[in-house]
matplotlib code that plots the C-alpha trace (Angstrom):
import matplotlib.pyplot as plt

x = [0.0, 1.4, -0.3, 0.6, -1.2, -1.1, -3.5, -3.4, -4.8, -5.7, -5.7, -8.6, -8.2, -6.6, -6.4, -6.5, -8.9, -8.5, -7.0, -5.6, -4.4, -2.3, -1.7, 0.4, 0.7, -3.5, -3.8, -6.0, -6.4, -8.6, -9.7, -12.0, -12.8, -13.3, -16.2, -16.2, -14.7, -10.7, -9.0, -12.2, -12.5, -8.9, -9.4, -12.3, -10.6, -7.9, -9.7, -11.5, -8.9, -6.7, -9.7, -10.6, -6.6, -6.4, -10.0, -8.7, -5.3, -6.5, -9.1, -6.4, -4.5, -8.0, -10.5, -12.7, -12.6, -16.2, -18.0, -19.6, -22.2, -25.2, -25.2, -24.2, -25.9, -24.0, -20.9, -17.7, -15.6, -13.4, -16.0, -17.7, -14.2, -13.9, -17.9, -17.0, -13.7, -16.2, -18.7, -16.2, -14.8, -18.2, -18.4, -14.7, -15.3, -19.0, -17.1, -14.4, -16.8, -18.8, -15.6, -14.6, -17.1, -14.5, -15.5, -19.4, -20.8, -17.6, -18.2, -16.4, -16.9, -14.7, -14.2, -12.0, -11.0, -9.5, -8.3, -7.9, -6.6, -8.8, -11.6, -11.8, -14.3, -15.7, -17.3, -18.3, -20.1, -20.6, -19.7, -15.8, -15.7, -14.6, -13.8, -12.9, -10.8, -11.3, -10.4, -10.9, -14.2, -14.6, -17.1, -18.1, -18.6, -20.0, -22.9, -22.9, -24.9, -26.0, -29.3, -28.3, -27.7, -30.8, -32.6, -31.0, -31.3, -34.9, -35.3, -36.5, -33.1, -30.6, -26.5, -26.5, -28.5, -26.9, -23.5, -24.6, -26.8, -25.7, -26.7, -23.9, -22.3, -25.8, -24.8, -27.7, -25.0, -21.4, -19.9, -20.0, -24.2, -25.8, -24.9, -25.1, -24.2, -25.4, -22.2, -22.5, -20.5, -19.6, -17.5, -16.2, -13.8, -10.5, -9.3, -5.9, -5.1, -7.8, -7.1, -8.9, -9.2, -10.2, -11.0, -12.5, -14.8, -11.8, -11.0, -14.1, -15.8, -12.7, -11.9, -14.5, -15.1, -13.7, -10.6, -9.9, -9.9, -8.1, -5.1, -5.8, -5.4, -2.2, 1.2, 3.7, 4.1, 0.7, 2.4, 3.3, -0.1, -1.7, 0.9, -0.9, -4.6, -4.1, -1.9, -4.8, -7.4, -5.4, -5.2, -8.8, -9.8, -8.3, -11.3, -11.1, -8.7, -7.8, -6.7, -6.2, -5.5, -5.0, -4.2, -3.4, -3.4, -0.8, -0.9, 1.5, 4.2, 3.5, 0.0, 2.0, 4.2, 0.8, -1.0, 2.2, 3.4, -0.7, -0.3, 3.1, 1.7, -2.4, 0.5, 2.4]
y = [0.0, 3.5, 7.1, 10.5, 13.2, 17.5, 20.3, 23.6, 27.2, 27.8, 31.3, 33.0, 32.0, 33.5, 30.4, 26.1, 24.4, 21.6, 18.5, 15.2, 11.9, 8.7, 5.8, 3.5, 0.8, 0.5, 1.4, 4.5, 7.6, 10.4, 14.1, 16.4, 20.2, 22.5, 24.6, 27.9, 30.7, 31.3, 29.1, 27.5, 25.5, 24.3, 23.2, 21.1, 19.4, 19.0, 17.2, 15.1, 13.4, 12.7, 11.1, 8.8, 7.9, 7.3, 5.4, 2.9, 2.6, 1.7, -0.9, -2.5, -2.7, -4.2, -5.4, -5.5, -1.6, -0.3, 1.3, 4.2, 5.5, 3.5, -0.7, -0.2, -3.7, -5.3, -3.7, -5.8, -4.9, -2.3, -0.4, -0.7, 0.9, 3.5, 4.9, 4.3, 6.8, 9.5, 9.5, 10.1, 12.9, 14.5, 14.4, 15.8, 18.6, 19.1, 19.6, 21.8, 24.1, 24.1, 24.9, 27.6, 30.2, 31.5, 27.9, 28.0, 26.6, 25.1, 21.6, 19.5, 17.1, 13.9, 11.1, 8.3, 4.5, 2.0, -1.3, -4.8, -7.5, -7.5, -4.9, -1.3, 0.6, 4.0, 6.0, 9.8, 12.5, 15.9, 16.8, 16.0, 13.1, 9.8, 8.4, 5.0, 4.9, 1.1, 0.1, 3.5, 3.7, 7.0, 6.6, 8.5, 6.2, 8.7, 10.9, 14.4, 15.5, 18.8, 20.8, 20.8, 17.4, 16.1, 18.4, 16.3, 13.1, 13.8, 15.2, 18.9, 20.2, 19.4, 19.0, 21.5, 24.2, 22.3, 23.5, 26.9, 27.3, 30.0, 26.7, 24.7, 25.2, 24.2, 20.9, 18.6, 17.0, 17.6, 16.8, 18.9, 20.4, 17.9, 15.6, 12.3, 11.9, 9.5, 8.3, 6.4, 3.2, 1.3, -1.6, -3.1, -6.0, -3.9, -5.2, -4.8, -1.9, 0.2, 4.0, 5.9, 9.4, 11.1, 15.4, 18.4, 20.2, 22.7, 20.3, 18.9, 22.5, 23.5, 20.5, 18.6, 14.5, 14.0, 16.2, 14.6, 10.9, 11.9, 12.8, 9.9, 7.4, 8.5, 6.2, 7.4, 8.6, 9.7, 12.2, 13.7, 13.7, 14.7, 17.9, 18.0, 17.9, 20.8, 23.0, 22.6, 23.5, 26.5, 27.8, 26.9, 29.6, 28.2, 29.9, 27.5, 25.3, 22.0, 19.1, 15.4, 11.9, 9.4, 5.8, 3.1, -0.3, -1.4, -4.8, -7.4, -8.6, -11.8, -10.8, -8.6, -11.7, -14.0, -11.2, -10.7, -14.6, -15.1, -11.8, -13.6, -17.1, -15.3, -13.7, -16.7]
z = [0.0, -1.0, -0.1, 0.0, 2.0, 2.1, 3.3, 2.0, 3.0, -0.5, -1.8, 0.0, 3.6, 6.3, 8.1, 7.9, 9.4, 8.0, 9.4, 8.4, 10.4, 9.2, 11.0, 8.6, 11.1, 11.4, 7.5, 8.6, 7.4, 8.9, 7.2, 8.7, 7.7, 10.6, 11.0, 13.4, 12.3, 13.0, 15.2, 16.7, 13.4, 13.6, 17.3, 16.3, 13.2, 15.1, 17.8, 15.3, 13.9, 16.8, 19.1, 15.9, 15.5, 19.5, 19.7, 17.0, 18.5, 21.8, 20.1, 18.6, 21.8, 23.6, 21.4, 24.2, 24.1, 24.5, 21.0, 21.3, 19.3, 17.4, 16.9, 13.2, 12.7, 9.4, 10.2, 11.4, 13.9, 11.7, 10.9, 14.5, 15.9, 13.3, 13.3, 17.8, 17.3, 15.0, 18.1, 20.5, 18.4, 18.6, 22.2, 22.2, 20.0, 21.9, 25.5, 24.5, 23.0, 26.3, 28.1, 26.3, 25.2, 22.8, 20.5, 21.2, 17.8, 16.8, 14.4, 12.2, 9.3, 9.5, 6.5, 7.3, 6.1, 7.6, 5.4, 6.9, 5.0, 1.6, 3.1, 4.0, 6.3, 5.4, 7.8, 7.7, 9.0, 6.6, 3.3, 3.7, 1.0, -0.1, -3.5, -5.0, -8.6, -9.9, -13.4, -14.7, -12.8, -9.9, -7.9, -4.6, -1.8, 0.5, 0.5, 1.6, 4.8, 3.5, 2.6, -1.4, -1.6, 0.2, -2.2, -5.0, -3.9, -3.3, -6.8, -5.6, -7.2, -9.8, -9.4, -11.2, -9.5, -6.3, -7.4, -8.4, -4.9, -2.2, 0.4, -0.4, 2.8, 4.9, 6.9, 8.2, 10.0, 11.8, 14.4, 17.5, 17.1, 19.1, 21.6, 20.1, 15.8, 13.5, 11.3, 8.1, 8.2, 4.9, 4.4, 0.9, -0.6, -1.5, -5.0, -6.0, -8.2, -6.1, -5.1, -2.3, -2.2, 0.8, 0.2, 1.7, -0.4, -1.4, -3.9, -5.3, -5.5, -7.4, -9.7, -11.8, -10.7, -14.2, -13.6, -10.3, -11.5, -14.3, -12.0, -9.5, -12.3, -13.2, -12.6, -9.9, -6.2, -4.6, -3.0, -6.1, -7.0, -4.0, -4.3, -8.2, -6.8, -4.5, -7.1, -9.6, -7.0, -6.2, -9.8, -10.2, -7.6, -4.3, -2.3, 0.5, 2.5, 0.4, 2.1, 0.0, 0.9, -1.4, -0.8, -3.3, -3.1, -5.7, -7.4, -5.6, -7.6, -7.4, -9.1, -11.6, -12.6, -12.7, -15.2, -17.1, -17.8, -18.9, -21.3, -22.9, -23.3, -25.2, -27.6, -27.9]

ax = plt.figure().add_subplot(projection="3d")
ax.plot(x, y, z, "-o")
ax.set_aspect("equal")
plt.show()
């Protein structure tokens, strides 16, 4: 497995508060995109992704580790621990803000994905985003928590009017509101040859699907290409903070070798 990860203020910003967390010994990886105006919003994306990095740390250390948050019936113990670490984050971010008045109203959104063996768990909370590149094939594999897209998905709006809308920013969830946070929990069969892109919405609202896979797809170091993303989202306007992740989960060699000797002996 190979990733590369950067944030970015981008070009309008005073500030970042955007955040991002990699454990390579758990295979985990954690973004979150603050909410709260300067400094507060950092605190809280700060938070997020260290209590999420700690929680799964600990579980790993004791599997007998209490989960926090909903049942998440369906969901295997990876993605228990990971949606348990987002639910503590929430009540992190929700008792610093009580302590200090200073971060009243302070919130986050978090995305992360964990891989084990041949699967990886996805859990979320917001419009902070993850995305799958297979065979040539993007595909989002979460959906965002905001006004605009419920109005889509219910068919009361278009993308495009979505994308255009002065609500895009309007989150029917975060972490960090309310006392107790739903997360959405996914699990999937990792193939070899598969890339994972985790983003804030500094990149997508810069950079077309299209453009982004485009990149993604591409041969060499993901940090290289990370570095790429966030340049292009900068010259495309860089009105917010950017912050990328991207993991990939290169053919073994021993696959390689297989795929290769069966090309030779079809030509033969």
């Amino acid at each position: 497995m190979e990733f590369g990860a950067a944030t970015d203020k981008g070009r309008v910003r005073g500030n970042n508060e955007d955040s991002f967390a990699v454990d390579g010994d758990l295979n985990l990886f954690v973004l979150s995109d603050g909410m709260g105006g300067y400094a507060s919003g950092e605190v809280a994306s700060k938070i997020a992704v260290e209590t999420v990095v700690r929680h799964c740390r600990d579980g790993e250390r004791d599997p007998s580790l209490t989960y926090y948050g909903g049942l998440h019936l369906g969901a295997s113990d990876l993605g228990r621990r990971l949606a348990s670490g987002i639910s503590l984050a929430n009540q992190a971010i929700r008792g610093e803000a009580e302590k200090d008045q200073s971060k009243r109203g302070m919130g986050a959104t978090v995305v992360a994905i964990q891989l084990r063996e041949n699967r990886v768990a996805i859990a979320h909370v917001g419009d902070s985003r993850a995305y799958r590149l297979r065979h040539g094939a993007f595909e989002a594999l979460t959906h965002d928590h905001s006004f605009v897209a419920d109005q889509v998905r219910a068919g009361k709006m278009t993308q495009a009017e979505a994308e255009s809308s002065k609500l895009q920013n309007v989150l029917t969830r975060a972490l960090g509101p309310e006392p107790e946070v739903l997360v959405d929990v996914t699990e999937q069969v990792v193939q070899e040859g598969d890339a994972y892109l985790l983003c804030s919405d500094g990149l997508f609202k810069e950079l077309s699907e299209a453009q982004i896979a485009g990149i993604v797809g591409e041969t060499g170091d993901p940090q290289d290409i990370v570095t790429r993303l966030i340049s292009l989202a900068n010259e495309a306007g860089g009105e917010d903070n950017i912050t990328v992740v991207l993991v990939k989960y290169a053919p073994s060699m021993v696959g390689s070798l297989v795929a290769r000797l069966g090309r030779l002996f079809k030509e033969s």
